[in-house]
C-alpha positions in Angstrom: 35.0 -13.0 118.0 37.8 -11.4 116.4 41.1 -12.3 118.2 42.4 -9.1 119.3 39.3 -6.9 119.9 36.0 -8.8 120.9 32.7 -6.2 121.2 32.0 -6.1 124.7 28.8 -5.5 126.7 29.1 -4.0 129.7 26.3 -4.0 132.4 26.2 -1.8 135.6 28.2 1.5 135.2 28.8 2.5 138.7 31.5 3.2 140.6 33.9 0.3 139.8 32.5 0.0 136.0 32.7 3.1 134.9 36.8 2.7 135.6 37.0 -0.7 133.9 34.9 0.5 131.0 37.2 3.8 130.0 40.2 1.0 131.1 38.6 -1.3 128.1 38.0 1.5 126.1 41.3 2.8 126.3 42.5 -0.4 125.0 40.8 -0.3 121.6 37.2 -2.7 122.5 34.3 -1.4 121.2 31.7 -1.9 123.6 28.2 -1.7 124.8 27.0 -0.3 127.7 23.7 -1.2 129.8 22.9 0.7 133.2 19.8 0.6 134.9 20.4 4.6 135.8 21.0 5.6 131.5 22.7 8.9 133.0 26.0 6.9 134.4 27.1 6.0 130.8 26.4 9.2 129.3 30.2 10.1 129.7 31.6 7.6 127.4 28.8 9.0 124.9 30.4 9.1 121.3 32.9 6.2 122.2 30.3 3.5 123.3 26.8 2.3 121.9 24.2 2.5 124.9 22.0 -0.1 125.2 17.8 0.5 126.2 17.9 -2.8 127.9 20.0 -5.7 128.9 19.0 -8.0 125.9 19.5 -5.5 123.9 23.2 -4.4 125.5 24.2 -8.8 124.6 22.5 -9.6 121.6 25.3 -8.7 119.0 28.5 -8.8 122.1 31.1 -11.1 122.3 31.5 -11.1 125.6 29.9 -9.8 128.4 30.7 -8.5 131.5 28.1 -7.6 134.6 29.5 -5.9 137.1 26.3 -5.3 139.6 25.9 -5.0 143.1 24.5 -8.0 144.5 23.2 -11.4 143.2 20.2 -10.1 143.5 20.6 -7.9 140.9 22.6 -10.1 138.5 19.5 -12.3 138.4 17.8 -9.7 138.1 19.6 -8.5 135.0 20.6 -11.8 133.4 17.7 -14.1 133.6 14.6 -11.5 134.5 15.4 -9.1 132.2 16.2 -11.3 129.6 19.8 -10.8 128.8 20.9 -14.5 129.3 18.5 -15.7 126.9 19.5 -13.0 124.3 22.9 -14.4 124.2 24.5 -15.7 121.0 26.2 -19.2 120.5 29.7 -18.8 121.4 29.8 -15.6 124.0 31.8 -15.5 127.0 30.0 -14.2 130.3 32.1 -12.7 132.7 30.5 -11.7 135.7 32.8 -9.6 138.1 29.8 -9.1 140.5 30.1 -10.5 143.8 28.0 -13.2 144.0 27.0 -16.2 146.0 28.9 -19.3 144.1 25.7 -21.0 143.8 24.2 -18.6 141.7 27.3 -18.4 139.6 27.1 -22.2 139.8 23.8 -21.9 138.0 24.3 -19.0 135.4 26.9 -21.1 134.4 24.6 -23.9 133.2 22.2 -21.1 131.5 24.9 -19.9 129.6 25.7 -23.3 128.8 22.1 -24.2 127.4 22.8 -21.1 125.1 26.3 -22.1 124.2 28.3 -19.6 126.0 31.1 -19.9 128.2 31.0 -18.5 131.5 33.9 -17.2 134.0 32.6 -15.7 137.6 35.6 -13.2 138.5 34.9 -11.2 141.0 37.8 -8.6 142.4 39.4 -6.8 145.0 41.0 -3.3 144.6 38.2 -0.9 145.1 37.7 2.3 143.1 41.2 3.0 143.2 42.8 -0.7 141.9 39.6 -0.5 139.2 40.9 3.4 138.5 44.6 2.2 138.3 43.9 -1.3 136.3 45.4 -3.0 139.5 42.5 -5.1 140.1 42.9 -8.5 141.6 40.6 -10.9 139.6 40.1 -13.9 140.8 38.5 -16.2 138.1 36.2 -19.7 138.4 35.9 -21.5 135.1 37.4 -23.9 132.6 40.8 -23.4 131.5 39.8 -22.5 128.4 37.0 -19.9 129.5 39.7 -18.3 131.7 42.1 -18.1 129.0 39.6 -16.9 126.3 38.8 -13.8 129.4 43.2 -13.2 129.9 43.1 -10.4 127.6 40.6 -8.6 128.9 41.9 -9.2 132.4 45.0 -7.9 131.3 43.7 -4.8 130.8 41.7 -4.6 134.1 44.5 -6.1 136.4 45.9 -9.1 137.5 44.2 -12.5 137.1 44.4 -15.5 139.5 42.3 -18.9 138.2 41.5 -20.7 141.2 39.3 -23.4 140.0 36.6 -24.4 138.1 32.9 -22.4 137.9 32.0 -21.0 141.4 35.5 -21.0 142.4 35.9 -17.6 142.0 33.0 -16.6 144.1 34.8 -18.5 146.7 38.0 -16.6 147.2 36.0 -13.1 146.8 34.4 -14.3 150.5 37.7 -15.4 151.8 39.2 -11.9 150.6 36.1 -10.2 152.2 36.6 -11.9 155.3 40.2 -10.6 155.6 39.3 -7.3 154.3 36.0 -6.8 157.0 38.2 -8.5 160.0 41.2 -6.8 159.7 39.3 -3.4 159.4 37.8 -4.6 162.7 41.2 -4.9 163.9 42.5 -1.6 162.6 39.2 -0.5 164.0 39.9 -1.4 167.5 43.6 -1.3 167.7 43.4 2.6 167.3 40.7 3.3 168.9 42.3 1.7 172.0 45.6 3.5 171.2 43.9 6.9 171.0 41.9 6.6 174.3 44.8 5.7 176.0 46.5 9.5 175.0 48.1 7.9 172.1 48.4 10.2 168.9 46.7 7.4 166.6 48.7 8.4 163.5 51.9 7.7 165.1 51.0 4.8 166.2 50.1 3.4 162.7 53.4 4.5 162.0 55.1 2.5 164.0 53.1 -0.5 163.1 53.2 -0.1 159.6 56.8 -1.2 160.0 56.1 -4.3 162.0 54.4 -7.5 161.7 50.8 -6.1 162.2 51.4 -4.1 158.5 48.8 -4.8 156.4 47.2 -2.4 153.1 44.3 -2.2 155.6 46.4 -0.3 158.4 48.2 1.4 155.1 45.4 2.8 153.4 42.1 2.7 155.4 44.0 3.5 159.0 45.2 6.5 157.6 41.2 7.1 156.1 40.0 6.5 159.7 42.8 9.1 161.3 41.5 11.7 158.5 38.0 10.8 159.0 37.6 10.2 154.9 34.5 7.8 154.9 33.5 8.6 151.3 32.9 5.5 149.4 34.9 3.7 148.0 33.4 0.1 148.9 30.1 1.1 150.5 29.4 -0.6 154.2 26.6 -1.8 152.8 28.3 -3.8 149.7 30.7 -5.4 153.2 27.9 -6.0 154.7 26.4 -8.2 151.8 30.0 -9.7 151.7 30.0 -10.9 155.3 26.1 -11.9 154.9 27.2 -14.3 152.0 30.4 -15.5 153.8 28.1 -16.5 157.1 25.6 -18.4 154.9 28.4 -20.3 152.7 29.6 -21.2 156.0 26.8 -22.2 157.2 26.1 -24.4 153.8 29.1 -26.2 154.6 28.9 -26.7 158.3 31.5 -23.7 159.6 31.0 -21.7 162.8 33.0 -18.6 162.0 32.6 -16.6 165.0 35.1 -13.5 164.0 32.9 -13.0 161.0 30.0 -13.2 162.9 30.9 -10.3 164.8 32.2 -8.0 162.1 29.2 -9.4 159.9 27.1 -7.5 163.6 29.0 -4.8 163.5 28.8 -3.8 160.1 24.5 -4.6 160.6 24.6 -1.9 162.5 26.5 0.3 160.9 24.2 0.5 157.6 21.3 0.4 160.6 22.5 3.8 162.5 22.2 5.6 158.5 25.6 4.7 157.5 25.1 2.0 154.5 26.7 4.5 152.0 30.0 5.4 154.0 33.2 3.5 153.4 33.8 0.2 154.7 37.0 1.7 156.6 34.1 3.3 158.2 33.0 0.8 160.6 34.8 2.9 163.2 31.9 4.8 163.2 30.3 1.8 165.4 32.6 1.0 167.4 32.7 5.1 168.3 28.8 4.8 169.0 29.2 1.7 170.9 31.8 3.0 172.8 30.6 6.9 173.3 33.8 8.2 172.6 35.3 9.6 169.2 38.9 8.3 168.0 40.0 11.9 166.7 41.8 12.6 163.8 45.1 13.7 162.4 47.1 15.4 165.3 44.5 15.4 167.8 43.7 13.0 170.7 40.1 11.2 171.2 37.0 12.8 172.7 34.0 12.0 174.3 30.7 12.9 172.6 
């Protein structure tokens, strides 16, 4: 590994890689890119070296870096498809999926029967803090790992070590908790605003200088007053977030009763057809359960 510029392979260029890779490219890493879809790296064509396979994408990388949908899949990738057992002596594995910290628990001791380090980091941001290189990484490994990944971070966002392997994992279900509750909240607190005669925009307004602000409120109250639902976390992805947070709990011996109910609410969500709409868009259940439409920008609710 060369100490400034370490080839990277990349795996799963969707929407949040395909940010972080032109981010990384920007910055001067040659890289590799794998994709199970060969069409999503075709734009970085010329700057990158595309990869037929996942062994193929890790073989001669430095580090690599999945970012993937589910666990799922990173198992999928990693250990079915080979690439774990194509890595060289002395890579760094970052994986930036979302995963359950068991699995990253385990990966961790693959990598380390090939002689690789391993860091899970998964992040919050979205599209737009992957976009922006304002992610929020939160990183489980050795101190050592971590520091080895810092200036790649760098280049992706802001990095938080919380603890050892797994560790990582763990505060991406606590941030997911917040994130799916609070949209529940915003949710609600709207909808009951705008039913009431309310002009929902003014009301997040006012509360947006109060103690109820949040970035939810910010950003994805003022999605649900335009009625923007295109993705930029998919419900489905939140509702794999709150599946994972209601089994870790239940691993540990937790009854978490508000997750529970955003976790139902976002099950039916993706069940009425909406698994690709943004996770902001969970007001789109609580308008079906309710039979009444918030409204949007300057206009009051309505019945269906």
């Amino acid at each position: 590994m060369t100490d400034k510029f370490p080839r990277i392979a990349f795996l799963g260029i969707g929407l949040m890689g395909a940010p972080m890779t032109r981010n990384l490219l920007n910055a001067g890493y040659p890289m590799t890119l794998w994709n199970r879809t060969v069409s999503k790296c075709e734009p970085f064509a010329g700057q990158v070296t595309i990869a037929a396979s996942p062994a193929d994408a890790v073989a001669e990388a430095d580090v690599v870096i999945t970012m993937l949908e589910n666990g799922e899949v990173v198992e999928d990738v990693m250990v079915a498809q080979g690439a774990m057992a194509a890595l060289k002596p002395g890579t760094l594995v970052i994986d930036m999926s979302s995963v359950p910290p068991s699995l990253a628990r385990r990966h961790a001791e693959l990598a380390g029967e090939r002689g690789a380090g391993y860091v899970d980091a998964p992040v919050s941001g979205g599209t737009l803090g992957a976009t922006e290189a304002r992610l929020s990484i939160m990183a489980g490994g050795s101190e050592s790992d971590v520091e080895r990944a810092r200036p790649i971070f760098s280049v992706l966002g802001k990095c938080t070590r919380i603890g050892p392997v797994g560790a990582g994992q763990l505060a991406k279900l606590a941030n997911q908790a917040i994130v799916g509750i609070t949209i529940g909240a915003v949710s609600e607190a709207l909808l009951l605003a705008a039913r009431g005669g309310a002009d929902p925009a003014a009301v997040r307004e006012a509360l947006m200088g109060g103690f109820a602000s949040s970035r939810i409120l910010e950003l994805h109250g003022q999605r649900m007053i335009y009625r923007d639902f295109a993705p930029g976390a998919p419900a489905r992805i939140q509702l794999k977030d709150m599946r994972m947070i209601l089994d870790e709990a239940r691993a540990e011996g937790l009854t978490l009763p508000l997750a529970q109910q955003v976790h139902n609410g976002y099950l039916s969500l993706v069940a009425n057809g909406h698994s690709d709409v943004d996770h902001s868009g969970l007001l789109l259940e609580l308008e079906h359960l309710n039979g009444a439409l918030m409204g949007s920008l300057g206009r009051g609710p309505r019945d269906y």
